[in-house]
N, C-alpha and C positions, 0 to 999 in steps of 0.2 A: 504493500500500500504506500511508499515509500514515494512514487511515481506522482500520488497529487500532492506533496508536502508542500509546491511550490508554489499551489493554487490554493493557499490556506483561504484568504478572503473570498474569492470567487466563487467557492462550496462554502462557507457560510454565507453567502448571500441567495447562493440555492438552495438553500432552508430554509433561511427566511419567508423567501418568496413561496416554498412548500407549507409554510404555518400559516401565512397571509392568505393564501387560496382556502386553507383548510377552514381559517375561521370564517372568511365571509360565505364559505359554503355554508355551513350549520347558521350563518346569521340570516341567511336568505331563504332556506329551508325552514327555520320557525317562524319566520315573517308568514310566509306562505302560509303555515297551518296555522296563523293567527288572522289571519285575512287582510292582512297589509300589503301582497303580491297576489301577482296572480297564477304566472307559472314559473315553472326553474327548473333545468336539466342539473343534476346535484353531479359533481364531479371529484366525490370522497372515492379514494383509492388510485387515482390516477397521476396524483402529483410530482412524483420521480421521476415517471415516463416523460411529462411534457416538459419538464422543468432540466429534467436531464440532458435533454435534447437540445432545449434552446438555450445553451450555455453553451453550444457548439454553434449556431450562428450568427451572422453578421446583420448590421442596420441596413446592410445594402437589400437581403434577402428578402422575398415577396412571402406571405403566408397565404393558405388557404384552410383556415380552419375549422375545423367542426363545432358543433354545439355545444359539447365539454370540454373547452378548452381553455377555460379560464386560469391556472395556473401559468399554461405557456404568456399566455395575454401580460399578467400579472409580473410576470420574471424579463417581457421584453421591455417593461414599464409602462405598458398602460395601466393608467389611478382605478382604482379600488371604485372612486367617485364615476367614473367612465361604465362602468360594469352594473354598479346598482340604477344609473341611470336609464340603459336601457333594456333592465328587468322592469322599470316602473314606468318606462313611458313616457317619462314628463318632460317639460320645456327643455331639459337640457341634454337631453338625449340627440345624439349624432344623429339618428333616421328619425328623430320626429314625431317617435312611438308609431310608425309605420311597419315596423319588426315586431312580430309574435317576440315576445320573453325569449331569453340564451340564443337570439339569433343578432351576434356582434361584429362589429366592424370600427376597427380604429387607422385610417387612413395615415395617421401621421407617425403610424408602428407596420406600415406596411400591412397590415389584416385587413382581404377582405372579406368582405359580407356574407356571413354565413347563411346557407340554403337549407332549407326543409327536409327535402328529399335527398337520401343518404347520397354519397358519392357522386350528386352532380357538380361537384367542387371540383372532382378529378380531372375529369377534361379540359374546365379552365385553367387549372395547373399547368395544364401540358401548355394550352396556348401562350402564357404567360411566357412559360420556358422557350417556347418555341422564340417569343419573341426578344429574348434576351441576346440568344443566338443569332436571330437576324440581322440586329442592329448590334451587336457587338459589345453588350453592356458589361457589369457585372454581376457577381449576385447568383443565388442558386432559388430555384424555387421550392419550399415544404407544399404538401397536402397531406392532410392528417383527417384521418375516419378512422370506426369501428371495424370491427370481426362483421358485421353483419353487410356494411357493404362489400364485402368482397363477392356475396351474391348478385352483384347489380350488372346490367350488361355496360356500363356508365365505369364501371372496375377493370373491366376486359378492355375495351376504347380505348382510356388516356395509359394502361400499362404498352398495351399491343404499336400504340403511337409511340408515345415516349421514348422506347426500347429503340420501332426503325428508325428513329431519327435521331437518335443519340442524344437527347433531351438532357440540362441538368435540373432534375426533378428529383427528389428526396420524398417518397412516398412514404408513411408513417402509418401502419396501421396499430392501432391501440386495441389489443384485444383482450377484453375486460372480461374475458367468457358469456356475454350473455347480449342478445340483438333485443332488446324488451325481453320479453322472456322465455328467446330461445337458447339453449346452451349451444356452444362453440361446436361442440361434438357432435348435436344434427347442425351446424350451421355448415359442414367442410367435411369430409375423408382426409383430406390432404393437409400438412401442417400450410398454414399461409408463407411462411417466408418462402417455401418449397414452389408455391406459383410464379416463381418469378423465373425460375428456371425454364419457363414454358413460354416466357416472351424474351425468353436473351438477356435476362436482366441477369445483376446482382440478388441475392436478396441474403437478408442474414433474421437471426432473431436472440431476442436479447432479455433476461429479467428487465422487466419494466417496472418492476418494484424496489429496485435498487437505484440512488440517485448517481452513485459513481460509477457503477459500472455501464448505466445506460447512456451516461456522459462518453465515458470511454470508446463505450463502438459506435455514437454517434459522432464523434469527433471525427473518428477514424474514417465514417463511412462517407461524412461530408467535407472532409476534405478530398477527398478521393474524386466524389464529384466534380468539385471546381478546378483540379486538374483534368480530368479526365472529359469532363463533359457529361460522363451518362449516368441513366438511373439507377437508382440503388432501392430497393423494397423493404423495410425498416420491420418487423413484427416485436413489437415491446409488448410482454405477456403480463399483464396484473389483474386485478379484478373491481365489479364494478360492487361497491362495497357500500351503497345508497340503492334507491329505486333509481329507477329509469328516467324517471321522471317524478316530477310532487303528483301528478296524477294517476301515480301505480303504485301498486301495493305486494310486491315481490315479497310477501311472507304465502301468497297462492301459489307460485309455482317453484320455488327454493329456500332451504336451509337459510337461516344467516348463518354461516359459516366464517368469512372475514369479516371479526369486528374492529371497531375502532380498539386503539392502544393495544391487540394482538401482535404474535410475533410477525405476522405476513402484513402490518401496515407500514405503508412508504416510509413514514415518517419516523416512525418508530425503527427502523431499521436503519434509516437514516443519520438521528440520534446515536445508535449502537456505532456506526461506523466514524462517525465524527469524534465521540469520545475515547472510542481507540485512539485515533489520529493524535489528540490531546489538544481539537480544533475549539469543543467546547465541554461543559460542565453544568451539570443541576443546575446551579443558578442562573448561568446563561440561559439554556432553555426554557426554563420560566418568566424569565426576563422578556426574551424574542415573545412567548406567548401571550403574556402580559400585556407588551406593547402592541400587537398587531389587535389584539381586542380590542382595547380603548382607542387603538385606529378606526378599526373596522365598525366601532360604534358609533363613534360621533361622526363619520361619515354620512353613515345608514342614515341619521338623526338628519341631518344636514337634507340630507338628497330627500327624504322624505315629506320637510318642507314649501318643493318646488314645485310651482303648478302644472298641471298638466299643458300640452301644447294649445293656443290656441286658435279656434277653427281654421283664419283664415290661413294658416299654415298648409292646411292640405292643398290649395293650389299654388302653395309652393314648389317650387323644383320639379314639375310635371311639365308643364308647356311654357315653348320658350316665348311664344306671343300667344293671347288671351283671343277669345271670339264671342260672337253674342251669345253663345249656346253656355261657355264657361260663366261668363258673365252675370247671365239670367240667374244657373244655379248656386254661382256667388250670391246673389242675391238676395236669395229664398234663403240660406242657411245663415247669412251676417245680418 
């Protein structure tokens, strides 16, 4: 372990950013069943994986993230206040509360806008990439999904593309054993990183519950792209250690098996390997924890202040010149 002694600060600040995700997760998940939100994809158990990862990339690099990717968002620096904003929709939200809840985009972090439907973020990847390539830019592109799209024909497209074009695309899938509440085992035969062999790719897989080792062969695997050019197929194995969503009740179709503070939580493992290290100590981690609360609070507190948009906002950023027909139904609704 001797290998990250030199990155002391940069793995304690992927901690951090692993307890910051954690708490606004369980902040926004009891908001939810108090009636203060309205929805939220919970992203407990994932934190290593995303965290791990984007400690291997650059400002330059373009994301295309999924729905749970809050942690990754968090560690590239987008505010805490960015996130609850548009969970709630209000005036200060980026899209205007025009995005259902955990569908985020922060333009000035390179994220874009997240999509409903699983894995149609992939093909965008590709173009992205492709277009980096054209014009000669720099930067590599992520896309990061579930185990469950790897079912989509939209999975098949941008790998089968990517690969003949020698695209720099960093495919990430995050597989948390379970697509809602199908397990991983009917979702595949085949291990996922093993598909990539079928479009010419690289692919590897990796504990996704570990934050240093996921750092590690992400590192490895994204610099390899920005020399080399081509794709790489990333399988980080953890689990998804919440429901699906605040709107499901995953005690009908599985075990809790991974609890929080067990031996198989990121963070908690996390903990174990940094104390080795002699990175940090009890008091520290109570401390990091401590602090990211009464962040995570008076933020919550703050943002939940804010009014919602108002109307005349919706014919905003839709048409670039107005007609009688927009006009009229201005109208009726101001």
């Amino acid at each position: 372990m001797r290998k990250y002694m030199d990155e002391k600060e940069k793995i304690i600040n992927a901690y951090k950013a692993m307890v910051l995700s954690r708490t606004l997760d369980k902040k926004i998940v009891m908001s939810q069943r108090q009636g203060r939100v309205g929805f939220y994809t919970p992203t407990m158990g994932q934190e290593a994986t995303q965290v791990g990862l984007s400690m291997a990339l650059e400002d330059q690099d373009i994301l295309f993230e999924y729905y749970r990717d809050v942690p990754l968002m968090l560690h590239r620096g987008v505010d805490p206040g960015t996130i609850i904003d548009q969970i709630m929709g209000n005036s200060s939200d980026k899209e205007k509360g025009r995005q259902m809840p955990s569908h985020y985009t922060a333009r000035d972090h390179n994220f874009m806008s997240v999509q409903s439907p699983v894995a149609t973020n992939l093909p965008l990847a590709v173009g992205a990439a492709y277009s980096i390539r054209y014009f000669k830019r720099d930067g590599i592109v992520l896309a990061t999904f579930g185990d469950g799209s790897t079912s989509t024909p939209d999975f098949h497209a941008a790998l089968n593309i990517a690969a003949d074009f020698d695209l720099p695309v960093v495919f990430l899938c995050e597989n948390n054993k379970w697509a809602i509440s199908l397990p991983v085992e009917k979702q595949t035969r085949a291990e996922i990183w093993k598909k990539a062999d079928a479009y010419g790719m690289r692919g590897v897989k990796v504990d996704g519950n570990d934050l240093l080792e996921m750092y590690k062969v992400s590192k490895e695997e994204i610099d390899r792209v920005r020399v080399d050019g081509k794709p790489v197929l990333i399988e980080a194995v953890s689990y998804r250690m919440g429901p699906h969503s605040t709107s499901d009740d995953p005690s009908k179709y599985r075990a809790d098996d991974v609890k929080e503070g067990s031996d198989k939580d990121p963070i908690v493992i996390a903990e174990r390997k940094l104390k080795m290290l002699n990175y940090i100590d009890d008091q520290t981690i109570e401390k990091i924890k401590t602090d990211a609360k009464e962040r995570i609070d008076r933020i919550f507190d703050e943002r939940e202040k804010i009014a919602p948009p108002a109307p005349e906002t919706m014919f905003q950023d839709v048409y670039e010149n107005s007609n009688w027909i927009i006009d009229e139904e201005r109208g009726e609704i101001l």
